[in-house]
N, C-alpha and C positions, 0 to 999 in steps of 0.2 A: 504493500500500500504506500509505501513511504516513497519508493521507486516511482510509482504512479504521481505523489504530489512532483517529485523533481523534475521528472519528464513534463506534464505538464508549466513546470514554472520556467524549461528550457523552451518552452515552444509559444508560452508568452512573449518572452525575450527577444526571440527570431520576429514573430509577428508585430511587434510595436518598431523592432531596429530594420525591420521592413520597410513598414509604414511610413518610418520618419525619412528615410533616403528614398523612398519612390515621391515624398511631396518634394523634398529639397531638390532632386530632379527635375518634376513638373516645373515647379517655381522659374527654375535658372532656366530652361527652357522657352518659358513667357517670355523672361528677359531677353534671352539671347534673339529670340523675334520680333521684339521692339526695335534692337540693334541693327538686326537685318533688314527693316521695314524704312529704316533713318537711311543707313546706306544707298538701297532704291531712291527716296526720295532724292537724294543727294544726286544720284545720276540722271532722275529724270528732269529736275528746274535749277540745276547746275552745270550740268555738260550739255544736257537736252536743250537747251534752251540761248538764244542767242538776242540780247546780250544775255546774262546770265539771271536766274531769276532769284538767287542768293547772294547775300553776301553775308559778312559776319555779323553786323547788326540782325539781319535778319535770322541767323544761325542760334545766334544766343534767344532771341526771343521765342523763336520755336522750341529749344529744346528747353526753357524756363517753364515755359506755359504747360509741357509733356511732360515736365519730371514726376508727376503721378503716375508714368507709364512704368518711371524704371527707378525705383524707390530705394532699389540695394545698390546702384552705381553711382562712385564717388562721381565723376565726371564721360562725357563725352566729347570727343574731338573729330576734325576731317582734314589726313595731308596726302596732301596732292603729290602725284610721281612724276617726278623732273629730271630730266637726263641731263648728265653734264655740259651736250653743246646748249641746250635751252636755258643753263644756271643763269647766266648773266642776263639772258633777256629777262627771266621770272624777276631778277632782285632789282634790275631798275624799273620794271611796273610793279613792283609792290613797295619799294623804297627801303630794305632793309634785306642783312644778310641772313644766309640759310647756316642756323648756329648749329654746332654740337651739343650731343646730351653729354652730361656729365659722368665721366665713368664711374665714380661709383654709386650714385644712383641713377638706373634708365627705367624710373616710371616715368610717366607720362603726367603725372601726379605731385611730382614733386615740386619744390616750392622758387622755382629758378630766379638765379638774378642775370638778368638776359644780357645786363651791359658788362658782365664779366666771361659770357660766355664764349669760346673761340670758335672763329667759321667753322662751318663743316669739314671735313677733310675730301680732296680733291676724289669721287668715284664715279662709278656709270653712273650710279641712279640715284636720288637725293625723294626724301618725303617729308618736305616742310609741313608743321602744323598751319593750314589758312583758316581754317572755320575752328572753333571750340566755344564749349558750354563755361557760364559767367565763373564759374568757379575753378578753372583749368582754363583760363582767358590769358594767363604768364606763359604757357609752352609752345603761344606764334609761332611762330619761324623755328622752332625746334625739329632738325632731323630727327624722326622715328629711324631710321635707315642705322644710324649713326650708332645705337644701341645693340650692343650684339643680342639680348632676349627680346626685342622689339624687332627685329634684323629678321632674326630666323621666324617671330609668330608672323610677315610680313608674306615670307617665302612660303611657306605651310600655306597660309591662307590664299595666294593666288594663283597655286598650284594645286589645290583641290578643289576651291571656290564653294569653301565651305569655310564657320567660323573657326579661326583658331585659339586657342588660350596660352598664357605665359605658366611661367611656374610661380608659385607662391611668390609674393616679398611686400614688405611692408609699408601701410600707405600714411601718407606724413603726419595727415591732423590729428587722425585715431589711435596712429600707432598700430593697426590692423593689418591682420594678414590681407591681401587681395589677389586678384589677379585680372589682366588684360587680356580683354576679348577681340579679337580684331577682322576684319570683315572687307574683303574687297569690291574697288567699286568699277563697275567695267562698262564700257560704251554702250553693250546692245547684249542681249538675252543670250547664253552659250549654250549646248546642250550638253546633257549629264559625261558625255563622254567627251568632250572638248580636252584637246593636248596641251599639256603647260606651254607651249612655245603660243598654244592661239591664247590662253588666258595671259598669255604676259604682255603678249601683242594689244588685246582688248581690255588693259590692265589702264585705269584713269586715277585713283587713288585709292586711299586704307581708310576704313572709317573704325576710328577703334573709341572701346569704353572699358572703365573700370570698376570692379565689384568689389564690394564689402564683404566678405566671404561672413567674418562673426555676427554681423549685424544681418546676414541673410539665415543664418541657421537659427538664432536668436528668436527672428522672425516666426518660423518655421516653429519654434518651438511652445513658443505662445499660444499657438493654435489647439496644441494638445492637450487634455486633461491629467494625461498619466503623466507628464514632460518630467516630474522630481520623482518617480519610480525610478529611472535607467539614468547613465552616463552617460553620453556621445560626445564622440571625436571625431574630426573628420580630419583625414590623410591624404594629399596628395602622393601616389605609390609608384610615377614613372618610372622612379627610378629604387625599385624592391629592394634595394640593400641599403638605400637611407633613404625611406620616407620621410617626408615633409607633412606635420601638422597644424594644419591649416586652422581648426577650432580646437576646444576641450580647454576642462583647464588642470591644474597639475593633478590634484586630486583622481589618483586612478585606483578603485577599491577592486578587489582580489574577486572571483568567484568565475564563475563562467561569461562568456565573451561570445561574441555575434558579429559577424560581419559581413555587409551591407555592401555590394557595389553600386557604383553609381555611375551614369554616363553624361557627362554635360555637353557631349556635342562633338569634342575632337577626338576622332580616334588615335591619336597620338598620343595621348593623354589619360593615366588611369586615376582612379578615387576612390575611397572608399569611407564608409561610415563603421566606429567599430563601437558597438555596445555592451554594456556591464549593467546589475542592480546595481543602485545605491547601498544598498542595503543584502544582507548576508539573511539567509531564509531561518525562519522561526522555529521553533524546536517543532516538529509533526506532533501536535497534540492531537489532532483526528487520531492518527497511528495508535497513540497512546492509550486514546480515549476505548477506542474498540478495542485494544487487548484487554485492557481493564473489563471491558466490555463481556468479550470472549472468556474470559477467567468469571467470570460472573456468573456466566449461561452457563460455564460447564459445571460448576458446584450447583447451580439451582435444575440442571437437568439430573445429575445424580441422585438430589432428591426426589424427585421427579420418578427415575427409574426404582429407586428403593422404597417408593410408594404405590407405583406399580406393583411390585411383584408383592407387597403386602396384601393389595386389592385384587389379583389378579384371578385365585379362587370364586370371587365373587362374581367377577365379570363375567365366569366363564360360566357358572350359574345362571346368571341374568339373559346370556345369548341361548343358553340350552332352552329356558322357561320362553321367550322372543321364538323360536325355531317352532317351537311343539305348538305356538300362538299363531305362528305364518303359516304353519301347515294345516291348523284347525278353520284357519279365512280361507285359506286357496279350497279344503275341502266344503266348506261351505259353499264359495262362488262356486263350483262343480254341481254341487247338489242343487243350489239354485236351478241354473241353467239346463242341467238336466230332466229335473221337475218343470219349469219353465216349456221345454221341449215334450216331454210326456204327456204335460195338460192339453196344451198347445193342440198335439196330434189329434187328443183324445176329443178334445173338443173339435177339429176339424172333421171327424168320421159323421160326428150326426148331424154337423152344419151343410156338410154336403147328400147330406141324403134327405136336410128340408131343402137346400137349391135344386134337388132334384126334384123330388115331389114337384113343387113351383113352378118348374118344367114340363111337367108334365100337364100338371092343372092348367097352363096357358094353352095349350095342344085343347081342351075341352071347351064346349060351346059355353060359353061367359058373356055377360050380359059389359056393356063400358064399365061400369063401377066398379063390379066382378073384376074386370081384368086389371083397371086399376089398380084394386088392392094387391092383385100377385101381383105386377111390377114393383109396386112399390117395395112388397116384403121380399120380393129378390133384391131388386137394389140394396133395401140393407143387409140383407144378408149375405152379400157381395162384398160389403164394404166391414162388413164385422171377418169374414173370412179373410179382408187383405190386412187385417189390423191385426191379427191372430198369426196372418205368414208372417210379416212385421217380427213381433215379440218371438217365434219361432226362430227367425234366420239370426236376431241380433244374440240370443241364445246361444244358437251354431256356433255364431264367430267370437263370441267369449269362451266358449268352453274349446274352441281352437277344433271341432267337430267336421266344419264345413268342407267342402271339396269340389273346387271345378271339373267340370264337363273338358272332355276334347272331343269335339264333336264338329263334322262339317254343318254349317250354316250360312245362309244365304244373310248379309248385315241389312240388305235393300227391303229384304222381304218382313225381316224385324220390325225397321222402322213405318213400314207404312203399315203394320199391324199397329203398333204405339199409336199411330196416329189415328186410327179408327175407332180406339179406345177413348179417344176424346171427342169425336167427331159431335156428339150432340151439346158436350159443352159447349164444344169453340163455337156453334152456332149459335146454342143461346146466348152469349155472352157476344157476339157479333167480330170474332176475334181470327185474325189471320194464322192461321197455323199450316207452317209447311214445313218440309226436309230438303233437305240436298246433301247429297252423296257425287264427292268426287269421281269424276270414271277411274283415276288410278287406283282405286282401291280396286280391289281380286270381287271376284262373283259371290266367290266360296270360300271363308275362312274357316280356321277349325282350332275351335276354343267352347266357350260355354255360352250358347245361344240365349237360355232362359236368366241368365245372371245376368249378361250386357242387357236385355230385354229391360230387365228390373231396371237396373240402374238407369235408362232413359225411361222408362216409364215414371220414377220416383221425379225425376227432375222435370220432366215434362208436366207431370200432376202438380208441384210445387209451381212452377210457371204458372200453369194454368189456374191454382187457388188464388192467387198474389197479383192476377192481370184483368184488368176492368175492360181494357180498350188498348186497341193495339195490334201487335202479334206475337206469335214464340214462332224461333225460327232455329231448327235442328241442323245443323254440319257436319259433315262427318270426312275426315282427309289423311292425307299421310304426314306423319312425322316428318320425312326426310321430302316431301312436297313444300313443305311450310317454310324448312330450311332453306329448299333454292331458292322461293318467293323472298327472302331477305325478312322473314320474323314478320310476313302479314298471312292471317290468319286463312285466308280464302281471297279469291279474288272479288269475290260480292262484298267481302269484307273492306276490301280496301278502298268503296266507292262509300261506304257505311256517312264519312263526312262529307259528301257533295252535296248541297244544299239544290231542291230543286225549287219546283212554282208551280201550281197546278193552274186548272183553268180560272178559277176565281184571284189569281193571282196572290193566292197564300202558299207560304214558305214553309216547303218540306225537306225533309232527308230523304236520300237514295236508301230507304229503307224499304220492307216489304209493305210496312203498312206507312210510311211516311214519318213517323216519330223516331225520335232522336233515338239511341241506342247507349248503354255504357261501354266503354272503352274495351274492345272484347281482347285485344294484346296482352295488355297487365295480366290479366287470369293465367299466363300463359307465363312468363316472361321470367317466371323462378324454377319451371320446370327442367329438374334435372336431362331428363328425356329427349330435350334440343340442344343443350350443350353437348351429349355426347349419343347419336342416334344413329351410331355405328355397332350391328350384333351381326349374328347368324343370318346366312343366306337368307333362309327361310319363317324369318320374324319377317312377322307384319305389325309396326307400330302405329295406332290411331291414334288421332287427335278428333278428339269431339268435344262440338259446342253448343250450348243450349242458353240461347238469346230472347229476353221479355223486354214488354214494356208497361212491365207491374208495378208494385209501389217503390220500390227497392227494399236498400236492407242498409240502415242507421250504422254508422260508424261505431257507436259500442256495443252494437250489436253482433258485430261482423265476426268477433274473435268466439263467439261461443255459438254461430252458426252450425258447427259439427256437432255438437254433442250431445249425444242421445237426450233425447226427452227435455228439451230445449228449445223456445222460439224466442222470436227477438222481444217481446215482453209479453205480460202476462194479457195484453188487450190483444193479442195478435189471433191467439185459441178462441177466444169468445168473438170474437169478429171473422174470423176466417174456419176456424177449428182445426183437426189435426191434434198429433199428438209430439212432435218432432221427434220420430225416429229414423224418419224416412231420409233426411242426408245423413245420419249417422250412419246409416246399414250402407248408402250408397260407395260412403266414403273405404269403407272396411273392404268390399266389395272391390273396389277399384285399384286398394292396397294389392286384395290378393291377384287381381289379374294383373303384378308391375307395374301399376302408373300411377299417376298422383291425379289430384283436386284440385283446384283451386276455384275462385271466382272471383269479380270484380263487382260492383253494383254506385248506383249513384242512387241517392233516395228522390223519390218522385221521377225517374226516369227509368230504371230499369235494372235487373242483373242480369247476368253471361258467367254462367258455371262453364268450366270444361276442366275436362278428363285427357287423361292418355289411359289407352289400355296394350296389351302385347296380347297377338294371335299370331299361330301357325297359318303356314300356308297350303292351301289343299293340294297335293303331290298328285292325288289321285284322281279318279274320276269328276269330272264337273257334278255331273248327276247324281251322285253319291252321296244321298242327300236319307238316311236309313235315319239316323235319329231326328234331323231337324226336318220335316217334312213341309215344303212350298212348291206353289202350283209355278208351272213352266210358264216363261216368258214369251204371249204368241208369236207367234212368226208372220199373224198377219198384215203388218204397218210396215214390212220391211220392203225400203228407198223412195217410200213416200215422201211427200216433201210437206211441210208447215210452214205458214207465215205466223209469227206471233208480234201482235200490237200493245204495244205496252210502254206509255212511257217515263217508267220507272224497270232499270236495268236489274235491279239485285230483286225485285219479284217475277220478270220474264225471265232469267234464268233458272227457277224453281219450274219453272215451267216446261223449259228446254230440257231441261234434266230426266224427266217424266217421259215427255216425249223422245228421247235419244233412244232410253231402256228399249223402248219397241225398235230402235232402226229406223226413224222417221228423222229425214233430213230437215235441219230447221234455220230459219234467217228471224232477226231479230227487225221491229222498224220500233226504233227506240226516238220518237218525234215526240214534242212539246206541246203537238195539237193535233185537234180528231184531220183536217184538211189536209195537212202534211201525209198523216197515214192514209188517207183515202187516196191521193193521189200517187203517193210511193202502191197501196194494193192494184191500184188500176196498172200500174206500168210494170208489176209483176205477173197479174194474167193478162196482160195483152204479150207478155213473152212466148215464143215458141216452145222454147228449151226449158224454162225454167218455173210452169204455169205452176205452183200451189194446188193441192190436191183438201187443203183445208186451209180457215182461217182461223186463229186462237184470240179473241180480243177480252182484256182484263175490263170490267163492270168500272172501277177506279182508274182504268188508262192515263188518265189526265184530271183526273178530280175527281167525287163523290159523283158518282154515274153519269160519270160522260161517254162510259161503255154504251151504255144502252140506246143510244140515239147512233153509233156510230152507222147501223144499216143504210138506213136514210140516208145519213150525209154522202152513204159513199155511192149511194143509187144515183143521190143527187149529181153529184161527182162526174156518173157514169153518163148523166144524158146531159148535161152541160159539154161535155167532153166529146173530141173528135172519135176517139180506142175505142173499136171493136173489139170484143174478147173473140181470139180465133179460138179459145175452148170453152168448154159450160163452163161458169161462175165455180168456185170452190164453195164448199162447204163454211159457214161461218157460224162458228162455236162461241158463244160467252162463258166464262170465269166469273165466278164472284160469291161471296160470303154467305151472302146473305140472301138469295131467290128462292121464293118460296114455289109449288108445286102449282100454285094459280097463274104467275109472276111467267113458272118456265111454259107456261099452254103460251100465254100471250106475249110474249116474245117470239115463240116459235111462228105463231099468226102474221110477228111486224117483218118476219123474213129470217130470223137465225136459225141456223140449221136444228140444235137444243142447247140447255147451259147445261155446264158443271160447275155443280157445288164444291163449296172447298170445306174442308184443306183436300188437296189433290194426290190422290193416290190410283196405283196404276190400275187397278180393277175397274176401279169407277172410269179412269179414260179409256179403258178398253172397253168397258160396257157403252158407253157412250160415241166412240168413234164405230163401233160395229151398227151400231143402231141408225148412226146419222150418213154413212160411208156405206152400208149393204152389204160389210165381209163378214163372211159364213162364219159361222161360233162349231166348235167340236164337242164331242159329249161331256168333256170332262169340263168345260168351262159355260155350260150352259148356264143361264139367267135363274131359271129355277135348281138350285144343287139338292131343293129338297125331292124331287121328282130321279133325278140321277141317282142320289144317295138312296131311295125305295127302289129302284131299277137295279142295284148291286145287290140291297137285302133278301130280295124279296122271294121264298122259299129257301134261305141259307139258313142251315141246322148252327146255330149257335149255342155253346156250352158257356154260362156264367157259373166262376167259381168265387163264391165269398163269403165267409164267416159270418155276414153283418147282413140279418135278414133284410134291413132296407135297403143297405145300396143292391142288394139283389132283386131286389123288387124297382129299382130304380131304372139297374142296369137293362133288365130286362122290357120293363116298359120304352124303354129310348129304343131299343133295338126292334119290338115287334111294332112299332111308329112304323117303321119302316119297312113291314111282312116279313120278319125275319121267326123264326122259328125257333123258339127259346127254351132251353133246357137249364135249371137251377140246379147245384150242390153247393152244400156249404163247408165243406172238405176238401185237401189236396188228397188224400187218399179214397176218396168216392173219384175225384176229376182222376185219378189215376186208371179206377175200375173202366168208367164213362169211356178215355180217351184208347184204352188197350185195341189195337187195330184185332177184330176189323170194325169198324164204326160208321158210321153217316155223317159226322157233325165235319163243317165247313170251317169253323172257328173256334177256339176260346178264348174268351176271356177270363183273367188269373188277379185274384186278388195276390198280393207281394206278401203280409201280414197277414199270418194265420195261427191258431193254437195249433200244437201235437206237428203240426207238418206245414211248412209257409210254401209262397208260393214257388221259390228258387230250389227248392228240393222237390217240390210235387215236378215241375218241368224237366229238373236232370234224369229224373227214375222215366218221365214219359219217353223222354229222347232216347236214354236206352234201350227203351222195350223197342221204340221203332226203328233203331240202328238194327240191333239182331235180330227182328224179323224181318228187314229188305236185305241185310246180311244173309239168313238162309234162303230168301227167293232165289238171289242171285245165285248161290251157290248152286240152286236146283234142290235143294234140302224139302223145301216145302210147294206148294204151289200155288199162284197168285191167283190162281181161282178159287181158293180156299179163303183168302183174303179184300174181297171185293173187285176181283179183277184187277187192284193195283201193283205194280210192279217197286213201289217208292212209298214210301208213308211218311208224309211229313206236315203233320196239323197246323195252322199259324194261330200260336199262342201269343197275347196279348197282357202287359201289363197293366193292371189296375190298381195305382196307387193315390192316396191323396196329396202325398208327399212326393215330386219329380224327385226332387234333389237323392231320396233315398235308395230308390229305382234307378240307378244311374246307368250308365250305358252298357259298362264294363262288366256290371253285374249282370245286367239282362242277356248279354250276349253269351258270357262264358256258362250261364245254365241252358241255354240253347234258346232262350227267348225269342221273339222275331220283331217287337217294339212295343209300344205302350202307349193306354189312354188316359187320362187322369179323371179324378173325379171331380164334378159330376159330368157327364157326357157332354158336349157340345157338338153341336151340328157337321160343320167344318171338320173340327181332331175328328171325329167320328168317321167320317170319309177317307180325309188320306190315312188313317192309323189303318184301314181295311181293303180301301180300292186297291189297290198294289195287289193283296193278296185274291182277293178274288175277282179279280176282272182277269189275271195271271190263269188262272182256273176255266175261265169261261174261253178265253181266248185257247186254250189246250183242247 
């Protein structure tokens, strides 16, 4: 430590004996360009000039009136260079002779008495003093030349044509060290390389001056604060084996030493500044203080330690009683959550066997009131069922139970399910709700279909509680997409701030619905996921976004947004309801699929949650689509063409989007008024090549229903106008929120082809382009699926197995809806007897939860029995006429679970399962869980 204070008191030293010779430089510097500045003058209205524009009256008062310019020099002078044949002309036009300097003093400074001084001595060149400053006004006629240290700084100086200096010597009034700066004065401008013979040639006189060396350092020192910390002295060192001390005074105190060069201009000429403290350094009482310090801690740490080990029996008591206390919480939260999950269940089996009931009572002739009441008691019992998956899942994910799916699924066909799920909200509430899905993303990812489902379901339903007016607007993109865009979120995104006008000339955003948005980047902008979104070939990283324009969410609010059972205040539940677990589970959810959460929100304008998730990419078959089952994408709209009218860009591209899915080629007329687009549609069907096969016009195009006049305008358009269509008119479709069922007759009457309702998803445009357009529908995507679905059933022996008299009675009634033939047991060991080939039954269905035998052991013992009897067919062991004439036995067994999550893939498959339906039945699961298998049948 004590090293540590020295070193730095060596590096003070250096820094101040720095400091002080880099200003004492600066300074003498100024000076020495004052001197330089006088010598110019001198050439230009003294040689320059005819007659001459100086003389010495005027010499002296110039440089009187300047002496604020050069404060450290005793005197200035100017002599003229005279050659021997010119001596005698110069002395009789100035009237006196050219003296010598006195040899032993040749400053220029000294105090001469001229009438004893002797002529110069006979040489080539003579430099009488003619001009000098009032105070050196005695060295007139004094050869400079005549001086051998005035002689040589003469030659120095016009031979490099830069200033020269003398060496120290002492100046008369002061008694000061000084020295002479001397400066040549030359006809006309030379250049930096000019040879001594041309500067001697262009050589007119010496302008020299003298410096106060003490009285400049003095200066210099005054300016300092620390100036009585250090010693300085300053050395003339040309000559290293006796330097010349030019400042300091005797006073030279012992310690460490600093030395400072210095450059004042000649390079012929070295200097230096050498520094010392005043003062000798103070005993290290820091040093001291910490040892004392250290000797302290180390006696008070030994007590310390010999206090310890007196207590340390105890401590080790107190952590054993803490251990057997953290293991009695941990088993607690366990039995919680486990308990939590078993009621859960238990309470899920009979809520789904009244939502079936309920199902089945709508199926019956009911009076309005009558069916009101079932809706209604479905609805809630829909909503007590998803409040009950709720408290189940957050269960799962504490007790660390839960498990994703790897499962192919279609992300597109997710999302516009989510959206259908709100479809009667968004319309009561008069609310724009759409998606968009990048085309880079894959068709078919493979991860867990029903988890991502949740988690935009959750967030979407949160939008949707929290939004009066407006839109919610879903994204969905790649990771490493976002990253080449430069950190913008989508490209709809990055229009989000364009301010537009509608027709009433009010001020909108390039939004879907026109309102302003919160800042959707920020939500994003900490995720680790875009600083490094470099993995495995075969990762798929999303980035999804979910955009309102709800109330927002209050800045002290925003930090306890995650956590379970939590909204932003206590008025939020009784005004909105909910129970806040729904971004808890999402957030947990999102953890486990690799990605993060975050949001942004502005209050009174809106939030933007978004997510990252990580999926696999499907290696295999496109179609391969066994656990997550969605209907195929027609083929009928493919290289059609669409015009879409809209002009707000980031909701025609929701548009575009929809329509690409089918193969329908689409152009954008992104105009500011209905005239502009009438006339852009006209000059697209009067094209040969490129006629529009339909037209897409947004209800909002250009303001609150400026869609709906747009027919007109463009009819109008068309008989104003010279354009023949060389083909029939296209098809023109309206878009909009809000068209009610009376609204779409009488539009259709004013000339539109028909509307669609929004939010737009692909079913509803295909239902509706088939309808308006005349292309043929195939049986599996007919208009009626309940007609198709009775057309599959309908005399198929169906086996229901399940413990639970009423979902058997449930199951059963959904299934003979549909003339299906239905056989109950409430045992895997009956479904065992039942299924033993040879049999009739087409199907079973398998409850997963069963007493004495579940459903994953009744399935493995089935598949055995029919592996070794098509094993002896084969063989010829037996004969397949003994066995219904089949050659192959293979039943498609079906699971029936309340819980997906628990029926997971891996299990269904490795018992020989063939897929599953959940409860209670639904129309839709109800068809693809069975058309695959027996339409497979019909077609054989």
């Amino acid at each position: 430590m004590y090293a540590d204070v020295v070193a730095r008191r060596i590096e003070n030293l250096a820094n101040m004996c720095d400091e002080r010779a880099r200003m004492l430089q600066d300074q003498f510097n100024v000076s020495m360009n004052h001197v330089h500045a006088l010598a110019i003058l001198v050439s230009s209205f003294h040689h320059g000039k005819d007659p001459s524009a100086i003389d010495q009256k005027t010499f002296e008062d110039f440089t009187a009136r300047t002496t604020f310019e050069r404060p450290l020099m005793s005197g200035v002078a100017y002599a003229l260079k005279v050659l021997h044949n010119e001596r005698q002309q110069f002395e009789e036009q100035h009237g006196w002779k050219i003296k010598k300097m006195e040899d032993g003093d040749q400053s220029l400074v000294h105090d001469y008495n001229l009438e004893k001084l002797e002529p110069s001595p006979v040489q080539d060149e003579y430099a009488p003093v003619i001009f000098s400053q009032e105070t050196v006004k005695h060295i007139i006629s004094v050869d400079m030349m005549s001086g051998k240290e005035d002689h040589d700084n003469i030659l120095r100086s016009w031979s490099t044509g830069k200033g020269a200096l003398t060496s120290p010597f002492k100046l008369l009034k002061s008694n000061h060290l000084g020295v002479v700066l001397t400066f040549t004065v030359y006809k006309y401008d030379l250049p930096p390389n000019a040879t001594p013979q041309e500067r001697i040639h262009a050589t007119l006189g010496y302008l020299g001056a003298s410096f106060d060396v003490p009285s400049l350092v003095d200066k210099l020192l005054e300016q300092l604060a620390s100036k009585r910390k250090i010693v300085v002295n300053l050395y003339d060192t040309t000559n290293h084996t006796s330097p010349i001390e030019m400042y300091g005074s005797d006073f030279t105190p012992s310690g460490d030493l600093h030395i400072s060069s210095i450059d004042f201009g000649d390079p012929t000429r070295k200097h230096e500044m050498h520094c010392r403290f005043k003062h000798e350094p103070s005993l290290p009482w820091s040093a001291i203080i910490i040892s004392t310090a250290v000797a302290i801690i180390v006696l008070l740490v030994g007590h310390i330690i010999y206090a310890t080990l007196n207590s340390l029996e105890k401590a080790e008591h107190d952590y054993r009683v803490m251990r057997e206390l953290k293991g009695q919480a941990e088993a607690a939260d366990i039995a919680k959550s486990q308990f939590l999950a078993t009621v859960s269940h238990e309470i899920r089996t009979p809520m789904n066997g009244v939502l079936g009931m309920l199902q089945m009572l709508m199926d019956t002739e009911l009076d309005t009131t009558q069916q009101d009441f079932v809706v209604t008691a479905q609805e809630s019992g829909k909503v007590l069922i998803n409040l009950i998956n709720e408290v189940l899942d957050l269960a799962k994910i504490e007790s660390g139970r839960i498990e994703l799916e790897a499962v192919p699924f279609d992300v597109r066909d997710i999302l516009d399910n989510v959206i259908s799920l709100f479809y009667d909200k968004s319309q009561a509430k008069g609310i724009e709700l759409a998606v968009l899905v990048s085309d880079q993303v894959p068709d078919v990812l493979i991860g867990d279909p029903w988890r991502f489902r949740q988690i935009i379901t959750n967030l979407v339903g949160n939008s949707m509680k929290f939004t009066e007016q407006g839109h919610i607007f879903v994204q969905v993109h790649l990771v490493k997409e976002l990253n080449r865009k430069g950190n913008n979120f989508c490209d709809v995104s990055a229009h989000n701030r364009e301010i537009l006008y509608d027709s009433d000339n009010s001020m909108l955003w390039n939004t879907l619905s026109g309102l302003e948005v919160a800042d959707s980047w920020r939500s994003l902008e900490n995720f680790t996921m875009f600083k490094n979104s470099n993995g495995e070939t075969d990762t798929i990283r999303l980035a999804v976004r979910v955009e309102d324009t709800g109330i927002g969410i209050t800045k002290d609010a925003q930090m306890r947004i995650f956590t379970p059972f939590m909204q932003a205040d206590s008025s939020t539940s009784r005004t909105y309801g909910g129970t806040g677990i729904g971004l808890s589970i999402t957030k947990r959810l999102v953890e486990l699929m690799g990605g993060e959460i975050g949001f942004t929100s502005k209050s009174g304008v809106g939030s933007t949650f978004s997510f990252t998730a990580i999926f696999k990419e499907n290696r295999g078959c496109p179609g391969d689509m066994k656990r997550y089952y969605s209907e195929p994408t027609p083929l009928d709209f493919q290289g059609m063409r669409a015009l879409i009218i809209d002009g707000r860009s980031a909701r025609a591209e929701v548009t575009m989007y929809h329509l690409r899915r089918l193969g329908i080629q689409c152009s954008l007329v992104a105009t500011s008024e209905s005239e502009s687009a009438s006339s852009a549609l006209m000059k697209a069907c009067t094209s040969s090549k490129n006629n529009p096969d339909m037209v897409l016009v947004d209800t909002e195009a250009w303001g609150k229903g400026s869609g709906l006049a747009f027919y007109h305008r463009f009819v109008d358009c068309q008989l104003k106008g010279a354009h023949k269509f060389s083909q029939p008119m296209p098809k023109t479709i309206l878009l909009g929120s809000s068209i009610s069922p009376v609204e779409s007759d009488y539009l259709r009457l004013t000339g539109f082809g028909d509307c669609i309702r929004k939010p737009l998803r692909l079913s509803t445009i295909v239902a509706c382009l088939r309808k308006t357009l005349g292309v043929g529908v195939t049986r599996q995507q007919s208009r009626d699926q309940s007609l198709v679905l009775q057309s599959v059933l309908t005399g198929k022996q169906i086996l229901v197995v399940d413990d639970n008299a009423v979902n058997r009675k449930v199951a059963a009634g959904s299934l003979k809806k549909y003339g299906s033939k239905v056989t109950c047991v409430d045992s895997g060991s009956d479904a065992i007897d039942m299924l033993k080939p040879p049999h009739t039954f087409d199907a079973c269905f398998m409850d997963v939860q069963m007493p004495e035998m579940d459903g994953f052991e009744a399935t493995r013992l089935i598949r055995s029995i029919e592996k070794k009897i098509n094993d002896m067919i084969m063989m010829g062991e037996i004969s397949a006429n003994n066995y219904g004439n089949k050659a192959h036995w293979h039943v498609p067994i079906l699971a029936m679970t309340a819980d997906v999550i628990q029926a997971t893939f891996e299990k269904c498959m490795q018992c020989g399962m063939d897929g599953y339906v959940s409860k209670p039945f639904e129309e839709q699961q109800l068809y693809f869980a069975v058309a695959h298998f027996l339409e497979t049948d019909e077609t054989e």
